[in-house]
N, C-alpha and C positions, 0 to 999 in steps of 0.2 A: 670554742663551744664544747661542753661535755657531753658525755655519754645521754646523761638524762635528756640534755637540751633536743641533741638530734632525736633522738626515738622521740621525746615528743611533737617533735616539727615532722618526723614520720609519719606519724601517726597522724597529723592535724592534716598532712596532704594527702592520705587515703580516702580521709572524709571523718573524721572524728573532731570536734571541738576541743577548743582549749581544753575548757571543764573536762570533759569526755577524757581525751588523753590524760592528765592528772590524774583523777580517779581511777581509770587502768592503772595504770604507771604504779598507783599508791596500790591497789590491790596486787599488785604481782609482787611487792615486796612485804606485805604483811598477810597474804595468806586468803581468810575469810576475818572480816570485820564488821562494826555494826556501822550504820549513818555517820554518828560521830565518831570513831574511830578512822573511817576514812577520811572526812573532812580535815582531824587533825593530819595524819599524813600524807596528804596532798596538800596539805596547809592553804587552805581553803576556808572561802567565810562565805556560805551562802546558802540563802534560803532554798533552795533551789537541788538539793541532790539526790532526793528521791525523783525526778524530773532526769536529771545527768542519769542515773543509775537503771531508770526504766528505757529510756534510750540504747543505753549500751547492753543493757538485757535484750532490747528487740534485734539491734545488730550482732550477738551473737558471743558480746565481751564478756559478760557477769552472768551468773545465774543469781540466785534467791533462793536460802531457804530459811525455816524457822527453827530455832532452838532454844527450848525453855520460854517459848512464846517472844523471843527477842527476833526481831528480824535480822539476819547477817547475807552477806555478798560474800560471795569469793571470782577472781578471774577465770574464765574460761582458759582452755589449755591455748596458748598465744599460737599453736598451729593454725587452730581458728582465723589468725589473719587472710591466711589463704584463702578460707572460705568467703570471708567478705569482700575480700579482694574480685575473688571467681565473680560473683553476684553481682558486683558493682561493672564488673567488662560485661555481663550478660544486658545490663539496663542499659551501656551505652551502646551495644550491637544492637538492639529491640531500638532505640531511639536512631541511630544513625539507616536501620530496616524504615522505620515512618517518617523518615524524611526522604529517604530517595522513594519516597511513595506519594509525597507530596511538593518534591520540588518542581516537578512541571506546573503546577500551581503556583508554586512561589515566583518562580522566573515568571510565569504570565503576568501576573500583580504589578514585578519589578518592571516590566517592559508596559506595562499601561502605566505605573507614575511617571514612568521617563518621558512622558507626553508634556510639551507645554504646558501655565497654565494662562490660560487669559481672564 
């Protein structure tokens, strides 16, 4: 497997999509580009990448801005992984926090199905 392959298969198990990863991947080696400039190098065919690119804007990957009224992307500095990283253990400590909040509930549930049924 290559270099590209693994960072992407990284990437896809942090929580980024296919698409997602590609589009990274293709902006860390060409800088800031427009729509179709990434699309070519991510080599990519989809209607779909202002959808990809707003996504990875809200997780923290791309910014936006405009120049000469052209819309362009460039990648966030990749230390930023960390940061999504951080955010992502904090959603699963707040969810694994409201489950031991609700598991005496849950086991009640499980011990009333486990009743016959006639």
């Amino acid at each position: 497997m290559g270099e590209m392959q693994e960072l992407e298969n990284l990437l896809k198990e942090i929580g980024l999509t296919a698409y997602e990863s590609k589009v990274y991947l293709a902006l860390l080696d060409i800088g800031k580009a427009t729509s179709g400039e990434i699309l070519k190098k991510a080599e990519l065919r989809t209607g779909k990448i202002y959808e990809i690119l707003e996504s990875l804007k809200n997780k923290g990957f791309v910014s936006e801005i405009t120049e000469n009224n052209v819309k362009k992307f460039s990648s966030a500095d990749p230390q930023r992984i960390y940061t999504y990283i951080g955010k992502k253990k904090d959603e699963i400590a707040s969810y694994e926090e409201s489950l031991k909040n609700i598991m005496p509930l849950i086991l009640e549930k499980a011990g009333k199905s486990k009743k016959p049924i006639k």
